[in-house]
MOPAC internal coordinates of N, CA, C and O (Angstrom, degrees):
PM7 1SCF
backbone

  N    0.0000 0     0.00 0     0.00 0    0    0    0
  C    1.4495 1     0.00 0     0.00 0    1    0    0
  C    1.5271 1   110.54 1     0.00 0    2    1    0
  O    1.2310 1   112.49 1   155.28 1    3    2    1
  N    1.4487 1   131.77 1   -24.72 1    3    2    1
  C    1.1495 1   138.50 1  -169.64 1    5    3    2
  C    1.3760 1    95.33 1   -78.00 1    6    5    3
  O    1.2310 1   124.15 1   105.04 1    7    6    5
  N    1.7100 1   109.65 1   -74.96 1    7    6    5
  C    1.5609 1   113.63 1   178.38 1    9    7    6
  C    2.0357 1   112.06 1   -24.82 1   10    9    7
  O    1.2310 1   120.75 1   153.30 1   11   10    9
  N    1.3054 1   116.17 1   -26.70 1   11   10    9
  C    1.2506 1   107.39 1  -134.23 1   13   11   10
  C    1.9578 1    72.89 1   -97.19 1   14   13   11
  O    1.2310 1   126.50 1   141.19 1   15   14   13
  N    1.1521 1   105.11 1   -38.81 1   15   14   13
  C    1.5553 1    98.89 1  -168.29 1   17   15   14
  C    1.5831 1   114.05 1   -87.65 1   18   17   15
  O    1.2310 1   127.20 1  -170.54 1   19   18   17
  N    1.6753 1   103.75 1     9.46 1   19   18   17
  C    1.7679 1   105.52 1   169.62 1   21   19   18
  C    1.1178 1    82.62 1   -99.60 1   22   21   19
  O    1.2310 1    89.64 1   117.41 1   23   22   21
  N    1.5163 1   167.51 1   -62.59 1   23   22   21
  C    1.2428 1   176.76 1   128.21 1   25   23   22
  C    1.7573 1    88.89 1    28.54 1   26   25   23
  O    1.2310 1   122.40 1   105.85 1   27   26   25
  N    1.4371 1   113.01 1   -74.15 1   27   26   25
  C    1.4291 1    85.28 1  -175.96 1   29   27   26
  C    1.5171 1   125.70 1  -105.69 1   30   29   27
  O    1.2310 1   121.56 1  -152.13 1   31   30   29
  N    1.2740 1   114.62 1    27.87 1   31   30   29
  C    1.7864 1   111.20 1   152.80 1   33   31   30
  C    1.1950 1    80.86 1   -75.25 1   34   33   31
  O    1.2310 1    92.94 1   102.33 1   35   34   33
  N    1.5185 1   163.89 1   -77.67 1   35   34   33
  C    1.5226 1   158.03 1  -122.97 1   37   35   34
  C    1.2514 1    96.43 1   -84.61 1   38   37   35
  O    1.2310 1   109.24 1   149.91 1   39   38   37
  N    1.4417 1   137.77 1   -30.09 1   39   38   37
  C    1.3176 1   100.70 1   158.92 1   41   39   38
  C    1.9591 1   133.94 1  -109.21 1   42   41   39
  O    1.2310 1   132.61 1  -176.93 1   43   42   41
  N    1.6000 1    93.24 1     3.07 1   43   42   41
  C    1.6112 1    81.37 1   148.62 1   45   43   42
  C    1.6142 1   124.09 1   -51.49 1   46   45   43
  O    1.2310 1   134.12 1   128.22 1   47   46   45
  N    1.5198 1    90.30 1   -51.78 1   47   46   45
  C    1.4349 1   105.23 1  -179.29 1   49   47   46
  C    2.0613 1   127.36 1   -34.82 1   50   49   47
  O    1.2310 1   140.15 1   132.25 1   51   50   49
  N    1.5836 1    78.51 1   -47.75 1   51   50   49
  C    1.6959 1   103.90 1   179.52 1   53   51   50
  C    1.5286 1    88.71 1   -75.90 1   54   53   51
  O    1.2310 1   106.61 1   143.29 1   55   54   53
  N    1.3437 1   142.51 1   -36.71 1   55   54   53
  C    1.8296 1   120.30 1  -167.07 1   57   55   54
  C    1.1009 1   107.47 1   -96.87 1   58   57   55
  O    1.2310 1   116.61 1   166.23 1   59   58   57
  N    1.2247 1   124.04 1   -13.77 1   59   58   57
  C    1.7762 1   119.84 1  -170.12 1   61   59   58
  C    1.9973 1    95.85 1  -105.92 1   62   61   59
  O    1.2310 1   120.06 1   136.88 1   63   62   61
  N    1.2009 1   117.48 1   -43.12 1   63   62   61
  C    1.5818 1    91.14 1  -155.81 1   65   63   62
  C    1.9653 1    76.53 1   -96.03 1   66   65   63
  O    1.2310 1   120.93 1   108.60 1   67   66   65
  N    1.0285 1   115.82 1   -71.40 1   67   66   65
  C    1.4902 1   115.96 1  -140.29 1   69   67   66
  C    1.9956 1   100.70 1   -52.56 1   70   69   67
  O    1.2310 1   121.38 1   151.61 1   71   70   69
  N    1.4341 1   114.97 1   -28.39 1   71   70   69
  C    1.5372 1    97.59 1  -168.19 1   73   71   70
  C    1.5666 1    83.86 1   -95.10 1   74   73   71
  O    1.2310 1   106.75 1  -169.11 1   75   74   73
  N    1.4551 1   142.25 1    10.89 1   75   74   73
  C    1.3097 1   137.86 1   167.01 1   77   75   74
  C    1.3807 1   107.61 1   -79.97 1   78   77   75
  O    1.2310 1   122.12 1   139.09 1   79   78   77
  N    1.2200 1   113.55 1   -40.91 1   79   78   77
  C    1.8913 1   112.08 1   178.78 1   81   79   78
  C    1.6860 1   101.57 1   -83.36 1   82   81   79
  O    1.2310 1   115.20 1   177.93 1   83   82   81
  N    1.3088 1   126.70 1    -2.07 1   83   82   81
  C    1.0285 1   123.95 1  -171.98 1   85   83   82
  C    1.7521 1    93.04 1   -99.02 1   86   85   83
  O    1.2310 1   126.99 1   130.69 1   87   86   85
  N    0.8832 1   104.16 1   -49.31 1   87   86   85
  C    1.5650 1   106.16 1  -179.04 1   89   87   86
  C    1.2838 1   118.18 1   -55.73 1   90   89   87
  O    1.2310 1   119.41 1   138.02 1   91   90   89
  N    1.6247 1   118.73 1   -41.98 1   91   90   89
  C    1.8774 1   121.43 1   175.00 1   93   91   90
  C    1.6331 1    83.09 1   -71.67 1   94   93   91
  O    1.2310 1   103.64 1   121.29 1   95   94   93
  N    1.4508 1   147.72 1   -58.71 1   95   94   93
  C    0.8464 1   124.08 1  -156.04 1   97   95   94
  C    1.7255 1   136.07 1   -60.36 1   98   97   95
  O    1.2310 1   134.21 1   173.17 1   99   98   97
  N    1.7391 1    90.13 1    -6.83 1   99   98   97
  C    1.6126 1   104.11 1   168.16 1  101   99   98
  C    1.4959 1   110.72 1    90.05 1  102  101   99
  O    1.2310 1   116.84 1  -168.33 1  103  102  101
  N    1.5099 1   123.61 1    11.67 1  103  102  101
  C    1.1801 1   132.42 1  -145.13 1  105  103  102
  C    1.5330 1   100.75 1   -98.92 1  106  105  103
  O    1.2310 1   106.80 1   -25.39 1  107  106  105
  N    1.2887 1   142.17 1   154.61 1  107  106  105
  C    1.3759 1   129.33 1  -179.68 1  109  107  106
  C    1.8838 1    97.71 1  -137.62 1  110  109  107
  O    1.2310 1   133.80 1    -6.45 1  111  110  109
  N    1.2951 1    90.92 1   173.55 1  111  110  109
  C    1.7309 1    86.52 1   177.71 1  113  111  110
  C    1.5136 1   124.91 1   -56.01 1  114  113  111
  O    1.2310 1   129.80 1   146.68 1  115  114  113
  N    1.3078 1    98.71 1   -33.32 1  115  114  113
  C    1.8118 1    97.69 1   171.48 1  117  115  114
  C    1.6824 1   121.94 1   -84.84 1  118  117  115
  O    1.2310 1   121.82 1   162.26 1  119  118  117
  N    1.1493 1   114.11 1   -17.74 1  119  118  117
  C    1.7494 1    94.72 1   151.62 1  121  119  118
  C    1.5403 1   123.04 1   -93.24 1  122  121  119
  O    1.2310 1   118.46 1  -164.95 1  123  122  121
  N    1.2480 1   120.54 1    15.05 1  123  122  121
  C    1.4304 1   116.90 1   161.83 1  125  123  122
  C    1.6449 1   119.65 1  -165.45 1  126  125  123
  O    1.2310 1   135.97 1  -100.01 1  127  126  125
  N    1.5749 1    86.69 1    79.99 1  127  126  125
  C    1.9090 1    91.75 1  -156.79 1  129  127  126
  C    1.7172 1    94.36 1   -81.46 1  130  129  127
  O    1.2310 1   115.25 1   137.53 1  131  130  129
  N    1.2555 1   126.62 1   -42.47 1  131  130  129
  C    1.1307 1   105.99 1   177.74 1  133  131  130
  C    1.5955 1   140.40 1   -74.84 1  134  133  131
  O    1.2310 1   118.79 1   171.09 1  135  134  133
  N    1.3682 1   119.92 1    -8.91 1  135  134  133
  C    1.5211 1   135.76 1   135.59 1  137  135  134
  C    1.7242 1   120.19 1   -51.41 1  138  137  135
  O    1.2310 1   125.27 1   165.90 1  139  138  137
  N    0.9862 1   107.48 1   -14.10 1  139  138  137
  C    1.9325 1   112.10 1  -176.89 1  141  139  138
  C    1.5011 1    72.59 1  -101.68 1  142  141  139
  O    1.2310 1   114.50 1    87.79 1  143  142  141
  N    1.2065 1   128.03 1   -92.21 1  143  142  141
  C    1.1142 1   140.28 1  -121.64 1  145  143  142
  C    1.9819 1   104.28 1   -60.54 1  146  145  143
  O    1.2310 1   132.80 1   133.65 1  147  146  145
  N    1.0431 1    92.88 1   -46.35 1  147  146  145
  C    2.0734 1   121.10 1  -176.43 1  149  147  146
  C    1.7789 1    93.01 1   -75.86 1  150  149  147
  O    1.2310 1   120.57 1  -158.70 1  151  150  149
  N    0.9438 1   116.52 1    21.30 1  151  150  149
  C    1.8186 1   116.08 1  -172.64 1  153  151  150
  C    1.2683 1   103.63 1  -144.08 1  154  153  151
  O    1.2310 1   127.54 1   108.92 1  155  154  153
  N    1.2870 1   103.09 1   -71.08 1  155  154  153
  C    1.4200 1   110.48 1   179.30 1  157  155  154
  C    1.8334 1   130.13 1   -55.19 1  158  157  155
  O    1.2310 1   135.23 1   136.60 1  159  158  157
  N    1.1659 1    88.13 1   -43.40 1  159  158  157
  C    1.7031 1    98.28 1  -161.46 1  161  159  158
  C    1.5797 1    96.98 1  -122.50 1  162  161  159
  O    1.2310 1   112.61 1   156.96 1  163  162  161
  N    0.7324 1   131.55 1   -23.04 1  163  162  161
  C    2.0071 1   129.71 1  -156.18 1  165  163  162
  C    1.7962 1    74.33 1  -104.94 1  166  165  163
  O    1.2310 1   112.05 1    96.24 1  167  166  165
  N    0.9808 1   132.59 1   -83.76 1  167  166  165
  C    1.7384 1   133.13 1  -134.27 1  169  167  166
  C    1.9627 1   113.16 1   -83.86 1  170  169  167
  O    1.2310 1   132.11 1   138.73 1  171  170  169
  N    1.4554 1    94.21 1   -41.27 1  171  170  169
  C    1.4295 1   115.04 1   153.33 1  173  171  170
  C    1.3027 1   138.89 1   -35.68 1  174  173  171
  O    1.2310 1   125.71 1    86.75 1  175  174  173
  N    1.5447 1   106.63 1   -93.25 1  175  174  173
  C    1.3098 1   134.19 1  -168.74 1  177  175  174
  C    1.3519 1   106.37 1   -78.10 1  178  177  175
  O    1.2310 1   119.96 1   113.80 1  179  178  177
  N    1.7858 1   117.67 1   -66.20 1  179  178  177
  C    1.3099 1   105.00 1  -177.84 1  181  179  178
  C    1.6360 1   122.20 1   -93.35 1  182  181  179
  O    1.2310 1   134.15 1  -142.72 1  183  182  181
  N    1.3390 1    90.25 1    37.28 1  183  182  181
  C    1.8999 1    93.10 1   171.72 1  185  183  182
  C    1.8016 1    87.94 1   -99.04 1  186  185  183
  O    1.2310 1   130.24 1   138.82 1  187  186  185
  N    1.4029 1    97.86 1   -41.18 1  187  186  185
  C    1.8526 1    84.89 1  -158.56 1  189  187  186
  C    1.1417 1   113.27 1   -83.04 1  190  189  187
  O    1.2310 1   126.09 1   154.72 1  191  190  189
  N    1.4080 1   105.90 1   -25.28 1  191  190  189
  C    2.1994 1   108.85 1   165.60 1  193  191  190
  C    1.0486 1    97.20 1   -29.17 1  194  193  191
  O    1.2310 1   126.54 1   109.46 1  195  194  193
  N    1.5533 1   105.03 1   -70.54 1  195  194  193
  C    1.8369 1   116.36 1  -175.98 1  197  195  194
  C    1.5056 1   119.84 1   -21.18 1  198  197  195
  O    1.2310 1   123.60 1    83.80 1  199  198  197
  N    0.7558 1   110.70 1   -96.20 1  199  198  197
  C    0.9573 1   148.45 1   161.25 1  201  199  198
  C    1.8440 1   102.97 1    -7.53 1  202  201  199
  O    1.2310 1   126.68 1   114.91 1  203  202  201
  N    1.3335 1   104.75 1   -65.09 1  203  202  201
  C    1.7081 1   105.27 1   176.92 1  205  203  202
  C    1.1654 1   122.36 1   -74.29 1  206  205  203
  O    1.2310 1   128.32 1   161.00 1  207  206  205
  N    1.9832 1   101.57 1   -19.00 1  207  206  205
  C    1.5212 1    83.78 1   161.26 1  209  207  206
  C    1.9257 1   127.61 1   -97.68 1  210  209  207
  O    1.2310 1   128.61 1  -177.52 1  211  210  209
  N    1.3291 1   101.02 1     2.48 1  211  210  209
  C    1.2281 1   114.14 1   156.74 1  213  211  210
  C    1.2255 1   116.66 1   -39.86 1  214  213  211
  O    1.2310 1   121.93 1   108.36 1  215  214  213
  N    1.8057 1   113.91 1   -71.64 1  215  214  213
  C    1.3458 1   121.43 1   168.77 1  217  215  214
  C    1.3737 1   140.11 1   -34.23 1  218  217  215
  O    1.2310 1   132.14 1   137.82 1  219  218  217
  N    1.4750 1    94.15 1   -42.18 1  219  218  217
  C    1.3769 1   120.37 1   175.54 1  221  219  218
  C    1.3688 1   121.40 1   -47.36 1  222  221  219
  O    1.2310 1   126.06 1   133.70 1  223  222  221
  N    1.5959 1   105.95 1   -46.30 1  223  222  221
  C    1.1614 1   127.23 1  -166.80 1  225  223  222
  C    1.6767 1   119.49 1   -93.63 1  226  225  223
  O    1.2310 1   127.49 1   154.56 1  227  226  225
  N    1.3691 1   103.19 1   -25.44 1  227  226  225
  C    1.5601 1   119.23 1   160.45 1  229  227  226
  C    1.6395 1    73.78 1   -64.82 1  230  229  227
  O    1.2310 1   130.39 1    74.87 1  231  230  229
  N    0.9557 1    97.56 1  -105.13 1  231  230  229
  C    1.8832 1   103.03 1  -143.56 1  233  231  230
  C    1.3687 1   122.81 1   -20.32 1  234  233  231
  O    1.2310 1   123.87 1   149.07 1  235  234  233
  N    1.1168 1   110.18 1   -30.93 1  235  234  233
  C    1.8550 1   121.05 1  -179.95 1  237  235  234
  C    2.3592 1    89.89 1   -71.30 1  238  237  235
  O    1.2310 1   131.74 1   121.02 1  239  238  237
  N    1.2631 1    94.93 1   -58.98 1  239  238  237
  C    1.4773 1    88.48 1  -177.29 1  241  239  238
  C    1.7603 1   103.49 1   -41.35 1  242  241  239
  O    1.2310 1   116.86 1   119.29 1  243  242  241
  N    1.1799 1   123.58 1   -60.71 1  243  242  241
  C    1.5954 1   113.20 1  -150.22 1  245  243  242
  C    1.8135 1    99.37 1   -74.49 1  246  245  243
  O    1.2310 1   122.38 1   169.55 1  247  246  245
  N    1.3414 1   113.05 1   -10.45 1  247  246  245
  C    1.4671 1   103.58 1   164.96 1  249  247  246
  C    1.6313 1   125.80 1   -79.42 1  250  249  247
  O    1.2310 1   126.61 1   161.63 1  251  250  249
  N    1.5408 1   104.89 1   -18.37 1  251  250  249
  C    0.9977 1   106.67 1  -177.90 1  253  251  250
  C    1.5201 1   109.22 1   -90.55 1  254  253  251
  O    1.2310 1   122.79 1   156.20 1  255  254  253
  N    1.6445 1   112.26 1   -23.80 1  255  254  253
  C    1.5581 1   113.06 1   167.06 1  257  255  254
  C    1.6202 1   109.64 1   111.82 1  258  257  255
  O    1.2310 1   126.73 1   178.68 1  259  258  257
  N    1.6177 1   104.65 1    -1.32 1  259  258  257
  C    1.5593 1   120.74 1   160.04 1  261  259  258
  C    1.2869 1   127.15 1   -51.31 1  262  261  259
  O    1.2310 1   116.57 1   163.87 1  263  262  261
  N    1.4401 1   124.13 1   -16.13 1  263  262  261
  C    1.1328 1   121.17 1  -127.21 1  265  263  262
  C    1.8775 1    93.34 1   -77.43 1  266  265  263
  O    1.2310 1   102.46 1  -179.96 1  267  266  265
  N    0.7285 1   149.72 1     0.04 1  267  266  265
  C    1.5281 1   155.06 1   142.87 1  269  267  266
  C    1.6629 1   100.16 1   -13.27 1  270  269  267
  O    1.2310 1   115.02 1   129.01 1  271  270  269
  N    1.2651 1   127.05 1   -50.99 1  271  270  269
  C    1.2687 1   136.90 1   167.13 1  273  271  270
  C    1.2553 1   115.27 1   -20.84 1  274  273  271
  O    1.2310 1   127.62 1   112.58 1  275  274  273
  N    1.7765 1   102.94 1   -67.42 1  275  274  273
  C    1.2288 1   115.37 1  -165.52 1  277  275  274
  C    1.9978 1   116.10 1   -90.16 1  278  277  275
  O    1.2310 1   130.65 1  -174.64 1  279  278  277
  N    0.6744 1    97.07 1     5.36 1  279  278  277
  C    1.9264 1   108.10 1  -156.50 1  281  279  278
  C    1.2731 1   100.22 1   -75.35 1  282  281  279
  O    1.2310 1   120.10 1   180.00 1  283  282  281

């Protein structure tokens, strides 16, 4: 749960300042697709999917009484 809420101060962080200097900078997805793309969607989104379904899966373990898995 910690990981999950440094995950998203880092990506307010990533939607408010970096596509904000990107935006005065006039920049669109095709002059800097791999800065959108490595920001937006790669470091963001599918870190914290991850991540929740990590949780997910701890938590289903300690109901089932696995939790040895995780320890």
């Amino acid at each position: 749960m910690f990981w999950i809420g440094v995950l998203d101060m880092f990506a307010i962080f990533a939607n408010s300042i970096v596509f904000g200097y990107l935006l005065l900078e006039g920049a669109v997805f095709c002059s800097n697709p791999v800065m959108t793309l490595g920001v937006g969607i790669v470091v963001c989104w599918c870190t914290a999917s991850a991540c929740c379904v990590l949780l997910a899966i701890n938590r289903l373990f300690e109901v089932l009484g696995r939790s040895k898995f995780f320890s």
